[in-house]
C-alpha positions in Angstrom: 33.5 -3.9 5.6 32.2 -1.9 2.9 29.6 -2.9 0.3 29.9 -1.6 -3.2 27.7 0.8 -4.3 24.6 -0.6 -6.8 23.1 0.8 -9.8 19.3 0.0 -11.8 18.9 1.9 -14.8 15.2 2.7 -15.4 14.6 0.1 -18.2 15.6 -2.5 -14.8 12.2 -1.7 -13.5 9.8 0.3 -15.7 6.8 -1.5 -16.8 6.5 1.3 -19.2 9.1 3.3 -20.6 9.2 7.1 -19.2 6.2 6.1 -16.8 6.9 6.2 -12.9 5.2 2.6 -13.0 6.9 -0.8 -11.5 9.0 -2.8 -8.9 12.5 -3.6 -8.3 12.9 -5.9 -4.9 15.3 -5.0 -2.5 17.8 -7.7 -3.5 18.2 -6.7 -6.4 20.4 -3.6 -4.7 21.3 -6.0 -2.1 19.3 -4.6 0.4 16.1 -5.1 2.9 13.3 -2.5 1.0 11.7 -3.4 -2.0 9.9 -0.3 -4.6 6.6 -0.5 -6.4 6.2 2.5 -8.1 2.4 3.0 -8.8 0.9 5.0 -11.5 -3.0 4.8 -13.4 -4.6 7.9 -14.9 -8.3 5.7 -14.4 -10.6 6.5 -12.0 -11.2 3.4 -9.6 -8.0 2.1 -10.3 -5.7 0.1 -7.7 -4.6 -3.7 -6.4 -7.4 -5.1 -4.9 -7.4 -6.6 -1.0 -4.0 -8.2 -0.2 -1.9 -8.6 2.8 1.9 -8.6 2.8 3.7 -10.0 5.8 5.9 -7.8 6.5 5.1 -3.5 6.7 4.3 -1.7 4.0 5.0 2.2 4.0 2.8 4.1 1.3 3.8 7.7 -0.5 1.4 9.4 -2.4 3.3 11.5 -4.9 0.3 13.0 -7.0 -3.3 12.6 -6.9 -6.2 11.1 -4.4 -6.4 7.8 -3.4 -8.7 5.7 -0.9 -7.3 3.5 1.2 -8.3 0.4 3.3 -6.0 -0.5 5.8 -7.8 -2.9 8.2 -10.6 -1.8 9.3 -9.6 1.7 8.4 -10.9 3.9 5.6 -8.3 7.1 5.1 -8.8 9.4 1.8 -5.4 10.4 1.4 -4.2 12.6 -1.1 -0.3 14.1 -2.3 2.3 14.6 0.0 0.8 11.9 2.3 2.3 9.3 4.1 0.9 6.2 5.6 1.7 2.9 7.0 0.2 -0.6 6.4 1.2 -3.0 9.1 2.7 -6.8 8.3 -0.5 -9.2 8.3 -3.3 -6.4 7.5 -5.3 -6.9 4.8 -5.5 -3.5 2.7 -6.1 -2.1 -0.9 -6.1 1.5 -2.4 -8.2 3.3 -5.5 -7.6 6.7 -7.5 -9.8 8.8 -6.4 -9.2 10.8 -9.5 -9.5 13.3 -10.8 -6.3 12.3 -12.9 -4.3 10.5 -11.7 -2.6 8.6 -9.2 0.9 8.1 -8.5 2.4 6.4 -5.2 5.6 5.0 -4.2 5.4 2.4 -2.1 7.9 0.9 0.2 8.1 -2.6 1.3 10.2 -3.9 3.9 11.7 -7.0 2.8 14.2 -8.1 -0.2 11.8 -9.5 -2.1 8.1 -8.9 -2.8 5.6 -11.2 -1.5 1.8 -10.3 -1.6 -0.9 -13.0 -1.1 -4.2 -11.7 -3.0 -7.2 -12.0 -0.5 -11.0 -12.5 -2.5 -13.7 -9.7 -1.4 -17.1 -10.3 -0.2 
């Protein structure tokens, strides 16, 4: 059995018109991945520590970024591609300079992230 094919026009998931910046969740397209498209031009900029439980696959598309995954600090920078694991707390910052754009890929229709204080 065939599903129809889906469509979400950019104004479906932009937080800011003509900026690579937002979310759609998987079910939305009826299917098991949900998008967050990040983009910040600031220096130091990024979600703080959080854990997801399911895996999270990260793509940096432009810039530097530092990531903590874990116990694991990784400076990672464009065309680089790296995996959080469900039920690991991690967090990522623009390195700069300029900025920071990342697609970020999370398996699971919907997205769930439970925000974890530091310190």
């Amino acid at each position: 059995m065939s599903r129809a094919p889906k469509r979400l026009r950019a104004a479906d998931w932009q937080a800011q018109e003509g900026r690579w910046k937002g979310r759609f969740e998987g079910a939305q397209l009826d299917t098991g991945v949900t998008v967050l498209f990040f983009s910040s031009d600031e220096v130091g900029a990024g979600p703080g520590l959080h854990v997801h439980p399911y895996d999270e696959v990260f793509i940096i598309r432009r810039g530097r970024a530092l990531y903590t995954i874990g116990d694991e600090v990784i400076e990672a920078s464009e065309g680089d591609i790296l995996m959080g694991p469900a039920h690991v707390p991690h967090k990522f910052e623009n390195l700069g300079p300029g900025p920071l754009e990342t697609t970020d890929i999370h398996l699971s229709d919907r997205w769930i992230q439970t925000e974890i204080e530091e310190g």
